[in-house]
Wavefront OBJ file of the C-alpha trace (Angstrom):
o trace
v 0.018 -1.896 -1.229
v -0.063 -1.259 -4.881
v -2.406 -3.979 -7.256
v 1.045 -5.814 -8.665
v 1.307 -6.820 -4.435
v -1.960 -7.973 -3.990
v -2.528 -9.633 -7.340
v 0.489 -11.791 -6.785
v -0.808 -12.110 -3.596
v -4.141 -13.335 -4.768
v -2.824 -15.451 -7.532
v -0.018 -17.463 -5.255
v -3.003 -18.166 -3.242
v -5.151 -19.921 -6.425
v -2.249 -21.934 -6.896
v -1.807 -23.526 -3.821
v -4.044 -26.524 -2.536
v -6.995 -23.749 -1.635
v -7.170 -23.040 -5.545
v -8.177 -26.709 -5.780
v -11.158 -26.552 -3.514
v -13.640 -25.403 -5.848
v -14.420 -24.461 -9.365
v -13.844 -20.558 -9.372
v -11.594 -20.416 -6.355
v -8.541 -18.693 -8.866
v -11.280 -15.540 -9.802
v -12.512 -15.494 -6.073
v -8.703 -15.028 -5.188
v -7.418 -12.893 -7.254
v -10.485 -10.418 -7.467
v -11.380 -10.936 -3.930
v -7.733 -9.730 -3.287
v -8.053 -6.774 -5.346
v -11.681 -6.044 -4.473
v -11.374 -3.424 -1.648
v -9.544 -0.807 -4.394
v -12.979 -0.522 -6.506
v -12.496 2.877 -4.018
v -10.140 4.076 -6.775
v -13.440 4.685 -8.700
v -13.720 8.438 -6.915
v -10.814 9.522 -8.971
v -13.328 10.343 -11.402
v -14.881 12.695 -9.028
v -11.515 14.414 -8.137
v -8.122 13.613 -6.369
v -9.463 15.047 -2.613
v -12.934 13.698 -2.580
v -10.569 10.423 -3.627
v -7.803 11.397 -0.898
v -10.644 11.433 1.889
v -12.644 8.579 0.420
v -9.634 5.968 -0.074
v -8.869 3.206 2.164
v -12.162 3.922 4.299
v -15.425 2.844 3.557
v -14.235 -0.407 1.024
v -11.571 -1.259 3.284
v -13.379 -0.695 6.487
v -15.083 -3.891 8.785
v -18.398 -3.073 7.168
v -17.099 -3.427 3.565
v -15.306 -6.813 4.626
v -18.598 -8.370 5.264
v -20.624 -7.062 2.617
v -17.983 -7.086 -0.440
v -17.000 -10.762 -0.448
v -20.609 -12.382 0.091
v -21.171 -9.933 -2.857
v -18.509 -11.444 -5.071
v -19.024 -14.958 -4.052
v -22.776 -14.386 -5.167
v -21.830 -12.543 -8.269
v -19.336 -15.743 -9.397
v -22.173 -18.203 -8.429
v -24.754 -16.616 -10.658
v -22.016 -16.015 -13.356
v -21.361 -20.067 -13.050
v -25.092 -20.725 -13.621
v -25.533 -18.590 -16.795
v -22.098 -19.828 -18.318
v -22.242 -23.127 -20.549
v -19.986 -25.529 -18.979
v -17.741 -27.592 -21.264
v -18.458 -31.554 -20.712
v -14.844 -31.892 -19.593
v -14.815 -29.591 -16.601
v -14.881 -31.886 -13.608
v -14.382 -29.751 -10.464
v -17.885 -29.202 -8.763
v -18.344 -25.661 -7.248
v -19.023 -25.761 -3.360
v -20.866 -22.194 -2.560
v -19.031 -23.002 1.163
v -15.694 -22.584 -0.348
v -16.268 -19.784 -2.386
v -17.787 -18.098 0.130
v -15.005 -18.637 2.437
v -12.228 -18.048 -0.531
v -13.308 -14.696 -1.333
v -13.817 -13.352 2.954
v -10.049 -15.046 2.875
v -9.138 -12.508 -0.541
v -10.342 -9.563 0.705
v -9.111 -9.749 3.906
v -5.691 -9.888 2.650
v -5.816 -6.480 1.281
v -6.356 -4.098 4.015
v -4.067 -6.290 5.832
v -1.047 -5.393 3.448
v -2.423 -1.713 3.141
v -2.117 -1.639 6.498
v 1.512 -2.067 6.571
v 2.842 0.813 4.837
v 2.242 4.360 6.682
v -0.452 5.635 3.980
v -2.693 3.936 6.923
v -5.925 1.765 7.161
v -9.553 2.656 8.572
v -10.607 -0.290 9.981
v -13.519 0.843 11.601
v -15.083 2.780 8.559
v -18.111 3.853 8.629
v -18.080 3.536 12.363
v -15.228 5.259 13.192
v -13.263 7.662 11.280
v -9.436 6.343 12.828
v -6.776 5.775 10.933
v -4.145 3.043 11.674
v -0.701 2.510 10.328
v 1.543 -0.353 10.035
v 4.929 1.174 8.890
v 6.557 -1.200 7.690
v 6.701 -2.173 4.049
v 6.735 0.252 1.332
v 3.898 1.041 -0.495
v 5.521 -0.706 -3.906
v 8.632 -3.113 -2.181
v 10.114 -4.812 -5.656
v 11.412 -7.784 -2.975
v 7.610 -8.756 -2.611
v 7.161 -8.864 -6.200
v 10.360 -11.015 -6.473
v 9.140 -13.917 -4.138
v 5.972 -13.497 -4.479
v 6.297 -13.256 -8.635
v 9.339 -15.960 -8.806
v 7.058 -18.101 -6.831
v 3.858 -17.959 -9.083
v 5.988 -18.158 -12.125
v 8.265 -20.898 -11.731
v 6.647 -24.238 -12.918
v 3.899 -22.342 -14.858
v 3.139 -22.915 -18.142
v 2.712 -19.412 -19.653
v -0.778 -18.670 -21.019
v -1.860 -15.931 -23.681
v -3.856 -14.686 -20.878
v -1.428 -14.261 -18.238
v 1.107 -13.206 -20.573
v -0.527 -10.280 -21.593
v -1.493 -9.448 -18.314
v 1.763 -9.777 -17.312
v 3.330 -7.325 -20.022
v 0.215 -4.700 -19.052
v 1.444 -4.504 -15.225
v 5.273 -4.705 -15.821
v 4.591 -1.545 -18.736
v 2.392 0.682 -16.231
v 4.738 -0.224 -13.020
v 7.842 0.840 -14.880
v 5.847 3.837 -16.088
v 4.664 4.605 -12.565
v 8.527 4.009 -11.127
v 10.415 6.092 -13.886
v 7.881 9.060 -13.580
v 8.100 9.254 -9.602
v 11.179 7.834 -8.221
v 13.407 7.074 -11.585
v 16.368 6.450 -8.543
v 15.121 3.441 -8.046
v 14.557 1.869 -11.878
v 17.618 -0.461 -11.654
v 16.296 -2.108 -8.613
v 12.943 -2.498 -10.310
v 14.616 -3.289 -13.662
v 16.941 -6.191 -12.176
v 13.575 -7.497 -10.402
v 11.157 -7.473 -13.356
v 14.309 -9.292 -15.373
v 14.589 -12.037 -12.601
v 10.736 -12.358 -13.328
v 11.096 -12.457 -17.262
v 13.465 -15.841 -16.537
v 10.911 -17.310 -14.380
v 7.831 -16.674 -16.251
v 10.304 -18.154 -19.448
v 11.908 -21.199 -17.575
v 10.294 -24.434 -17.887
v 12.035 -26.822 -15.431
v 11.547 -30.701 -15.634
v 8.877 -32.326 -13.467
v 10.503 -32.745 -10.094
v 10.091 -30.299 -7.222
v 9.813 -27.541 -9.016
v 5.777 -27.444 -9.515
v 3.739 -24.365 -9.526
v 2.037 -25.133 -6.206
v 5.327 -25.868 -4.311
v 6.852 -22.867 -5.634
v 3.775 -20.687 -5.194
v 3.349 -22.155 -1.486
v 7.327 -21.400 -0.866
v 6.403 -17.555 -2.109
v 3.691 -16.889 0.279
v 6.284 -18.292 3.201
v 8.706 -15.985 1.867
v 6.799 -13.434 1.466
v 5.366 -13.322 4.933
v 8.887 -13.784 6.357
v 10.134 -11.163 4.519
v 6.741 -8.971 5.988
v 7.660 -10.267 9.853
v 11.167 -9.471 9.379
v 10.457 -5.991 8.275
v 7.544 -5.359 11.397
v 10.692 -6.390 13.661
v 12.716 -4.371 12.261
v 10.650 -0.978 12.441
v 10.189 -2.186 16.305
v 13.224 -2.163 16.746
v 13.992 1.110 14.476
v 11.581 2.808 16.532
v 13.505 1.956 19.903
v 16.920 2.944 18.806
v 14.811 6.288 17.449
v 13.468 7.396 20.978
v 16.991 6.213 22.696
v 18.935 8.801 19.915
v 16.730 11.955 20.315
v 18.100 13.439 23.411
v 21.464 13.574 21.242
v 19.665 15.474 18.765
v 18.341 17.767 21.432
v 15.049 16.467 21.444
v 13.807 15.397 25.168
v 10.274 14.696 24.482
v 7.899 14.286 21.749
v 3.900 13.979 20.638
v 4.426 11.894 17.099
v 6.754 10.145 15.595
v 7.206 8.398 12.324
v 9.631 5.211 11.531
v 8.788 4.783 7.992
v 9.886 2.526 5.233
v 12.057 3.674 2.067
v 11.858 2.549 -1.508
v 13.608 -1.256 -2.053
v 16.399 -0.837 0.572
v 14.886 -2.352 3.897
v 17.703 -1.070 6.414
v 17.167 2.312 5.566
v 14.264 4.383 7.170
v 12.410 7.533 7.066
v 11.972 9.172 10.423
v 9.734 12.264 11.503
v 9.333 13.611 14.698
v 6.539 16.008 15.694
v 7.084 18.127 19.085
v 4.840 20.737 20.216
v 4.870 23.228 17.663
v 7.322 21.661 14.719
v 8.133 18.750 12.661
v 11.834 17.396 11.614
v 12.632 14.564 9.745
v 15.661 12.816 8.862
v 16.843 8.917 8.207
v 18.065 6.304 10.091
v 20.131 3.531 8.221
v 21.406 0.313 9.690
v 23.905 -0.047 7.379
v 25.696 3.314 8.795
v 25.645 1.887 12.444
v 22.424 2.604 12.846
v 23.048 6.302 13.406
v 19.860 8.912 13.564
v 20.647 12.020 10.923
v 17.973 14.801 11.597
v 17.395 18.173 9.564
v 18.637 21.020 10.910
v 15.767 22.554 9.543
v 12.348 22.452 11.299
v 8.555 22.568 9.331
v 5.536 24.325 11.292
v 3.229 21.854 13.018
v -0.532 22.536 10.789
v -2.104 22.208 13.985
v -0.539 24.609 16.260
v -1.690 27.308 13.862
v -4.692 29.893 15.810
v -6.516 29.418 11.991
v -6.496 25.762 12.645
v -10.135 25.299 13.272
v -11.327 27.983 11.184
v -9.269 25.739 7.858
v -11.129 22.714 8.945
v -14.200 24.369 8.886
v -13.488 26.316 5.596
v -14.878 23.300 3.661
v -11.432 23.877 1.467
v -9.524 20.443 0.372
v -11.318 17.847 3.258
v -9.970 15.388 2.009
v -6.691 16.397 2.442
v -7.771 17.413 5.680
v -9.038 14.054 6.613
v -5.877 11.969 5.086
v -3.103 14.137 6.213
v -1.136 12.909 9.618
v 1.964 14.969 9.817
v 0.277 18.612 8.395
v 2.983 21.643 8.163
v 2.303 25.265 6.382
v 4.068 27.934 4.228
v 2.150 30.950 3.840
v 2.269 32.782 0.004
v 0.743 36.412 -0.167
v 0.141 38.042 -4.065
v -1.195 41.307 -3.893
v -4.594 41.245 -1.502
v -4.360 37.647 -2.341
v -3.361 35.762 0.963
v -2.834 31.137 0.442
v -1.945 28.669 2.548
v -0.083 25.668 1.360
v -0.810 22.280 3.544
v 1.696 19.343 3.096
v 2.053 15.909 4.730
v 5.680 16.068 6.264
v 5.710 12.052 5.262
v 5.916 13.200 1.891
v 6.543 16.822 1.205
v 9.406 18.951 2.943
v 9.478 21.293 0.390
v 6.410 23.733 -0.883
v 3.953 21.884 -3.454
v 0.516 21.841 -4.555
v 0.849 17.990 -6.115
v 0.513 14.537 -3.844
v 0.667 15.441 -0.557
v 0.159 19.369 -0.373
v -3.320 21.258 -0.593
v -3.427 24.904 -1.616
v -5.722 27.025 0.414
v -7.208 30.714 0.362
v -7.291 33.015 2.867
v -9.566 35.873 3.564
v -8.059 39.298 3.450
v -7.895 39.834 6.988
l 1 2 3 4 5 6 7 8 9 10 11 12 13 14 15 16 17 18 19 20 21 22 23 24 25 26 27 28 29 30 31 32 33 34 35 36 37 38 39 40 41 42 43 44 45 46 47 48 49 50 51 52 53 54 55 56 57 58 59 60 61 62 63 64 65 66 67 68 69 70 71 72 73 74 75 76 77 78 79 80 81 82 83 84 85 86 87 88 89 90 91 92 93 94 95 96 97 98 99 100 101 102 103 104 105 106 107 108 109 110 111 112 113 114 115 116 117 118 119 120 121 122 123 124 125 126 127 128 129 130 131 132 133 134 135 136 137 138 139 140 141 142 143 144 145 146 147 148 149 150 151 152 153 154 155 156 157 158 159 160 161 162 163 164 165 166 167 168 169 170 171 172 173 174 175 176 177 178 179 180 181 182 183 184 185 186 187 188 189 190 191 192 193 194 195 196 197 198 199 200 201 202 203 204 205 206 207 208 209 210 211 212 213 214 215 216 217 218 219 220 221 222 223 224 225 226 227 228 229 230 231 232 233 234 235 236 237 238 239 240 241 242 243 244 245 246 247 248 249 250 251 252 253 254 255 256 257 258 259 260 261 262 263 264 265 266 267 268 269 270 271 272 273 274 275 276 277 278 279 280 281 282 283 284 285 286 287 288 289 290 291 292 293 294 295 296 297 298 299 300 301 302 303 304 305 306 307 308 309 310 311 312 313 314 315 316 317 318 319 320 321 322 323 324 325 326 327 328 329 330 331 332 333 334 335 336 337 338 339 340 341 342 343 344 345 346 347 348 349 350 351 352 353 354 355 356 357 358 359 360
């Protein structure tokens, strides 16, 4: 999930009754929610030695054993250097922050493993990715519970307000640069925040850890309702494809679209192709497929001789639906690799990888 999800994630959690069990538990939280994406860090190093490094190694079983002792120590010894102020009363139990920050971190490759960029749980043991399916990678109704639900009852902080501004300004920027469809859906959300990070109710029911606990419910309603769903999607997929002329197949993909939960994306590999097409509730719950087909990656003779090329591995490693379009200039022979989940079309950007070819 993208870091708005898990912060809010983390943060709902720090202000329910486990953000009262020890001084520190709101940093353990939040950070230790956050903590597996320090894999982002390969960036530097270049987008496919990122592509085949992310979601792996700090997300992996090893990682969730190592990472949050690792935080938990590093916010003990940070406790013992800081000067305390005489007024701070809540003792800090090394049990609980232990515990807090395994809880944190094992939150996040639980979420990531619900959308269909996929988890490797068994990093560095085993190089297997799993996928979920089922939420969207950035779902604006998780950031409405979930940020309606931290908000409400809160009084805002210099700290949080700022913070607050910094991720609503790179989300939009994110949004309106890569799917600019879908800015009045984030636009109505973020405004439904502003009022609740603004709105000071009276003391009643409306505290910050009743409305924080009521988020989390939500939220995980909202996340079992969706998992049903795709079950269910994914049934009424295999029933239709006979009436799309499609008796048998060796993948197939029920994915989640962008803020509109009843709509999905499906792709469906056979032996040598892939098509894709949607499925929306809302329209009976009718299966539309392309009438156009993509080559299956894999089927290709070259196939093993790519992979061993040492060209793009990390695409290699991170695609799951690979399909090709060959490009000849001159003596100059390429390859273009996409993931059908999302590229249909030729590109060289996310999800495509550009490779040569010897002359013969």
């Amino acid at each position: 999930m993208d870091p708005l999800t898990h912060t809010l994630f983390g943060a709902s959690l720090a202000a329910t009754d486990l953000g009262r069990k020890t001084r520190l538990a709101t940093p353990a939280l939040i950070i230790g929610a956050n903590l597996p994406d320090v894999d982002v860090l390969p960036y530097f190093r270049g987008g496919d030695f990122a592509l085949g490094f992310r979601r792996g190694w700090t997300h992996g079983v090893l990682a969730l054993v190592v990472l949050p002792a690792l935080l938990a120590g590093l916010l003990w010894l940070w406790d013992k250097w800081r000067v305390r102020s005489d007024v701070e009363r809540q003792p800090l139990s090394p049990g609980w922050l232990l515990g807090l920050s395994y809880f944190a971190c094992l939150t996040h490759p639980c979420l990531d493993w619900l959308n269909y960029n996929g988890m490797r749980w068994w990093m560095p043991f085993r190089d297997t990715w799993y996928y979920g399916d089922s939420v969207f990678i950035m779902d604006p109704w998780l950031w409405l519970v979930l940020g309606t639900g931290w908000l409400i009852g809160r009084k805002p902080a210099r700290s949080s307000t700022i913070g607050a501004v910094v991720m609503a300004t790179l989300v939009v920027w994110l949004v309106a640069s890569r799917a600019p469809a879908y800015m009045p859906v984030v636009g109505s959300v973020f405004a439904v925040l502003l009022v609740a990070f603004l709105w000071q109710p009276k003391a009643g029911w409306f505290t910050a850890h009743r409305t924080a606990t009521l988020g989390l419910l939500s939220a995980t309603l909202y996340i079992g309702i969706l998992i049903s769903i795709h079950s269910v999607t994914v049934s009424r997929v295999q029933e239709m494809l006979p009436e799309q002329g499609i008796d048998s197949f060796d993948e197939l993909l029920a994915g989640p679209t962008p803020a509109n939960p009843l709509a999905w994306d499906i792709v469906v590999g056979t032996e040598k192709v892939y098509r894709w097409g949607r499925l929306d509730w809302l329209d009976g719950g009718n299966l539309v497929l392309s009438e156009g087909e993509l080559p299956a990656a894999r089927e290709l003779p070259q196939w093993n001789a790519i992979v061993a090329s040492g060209q793009s591995p990390g695409f290699l490693r991170w695609t799951r639906f690979p399909w090709w379009e060959a490009s000849q200039e001159g003596d100059a022979k390429q390859l273009y690799l996409m993931d059908a989940r999302y590229a249909r079309h030729r590109t060289s950007g996310f999800g495509g990888a550009v490779f040569q070819l010897p002359a013969d």
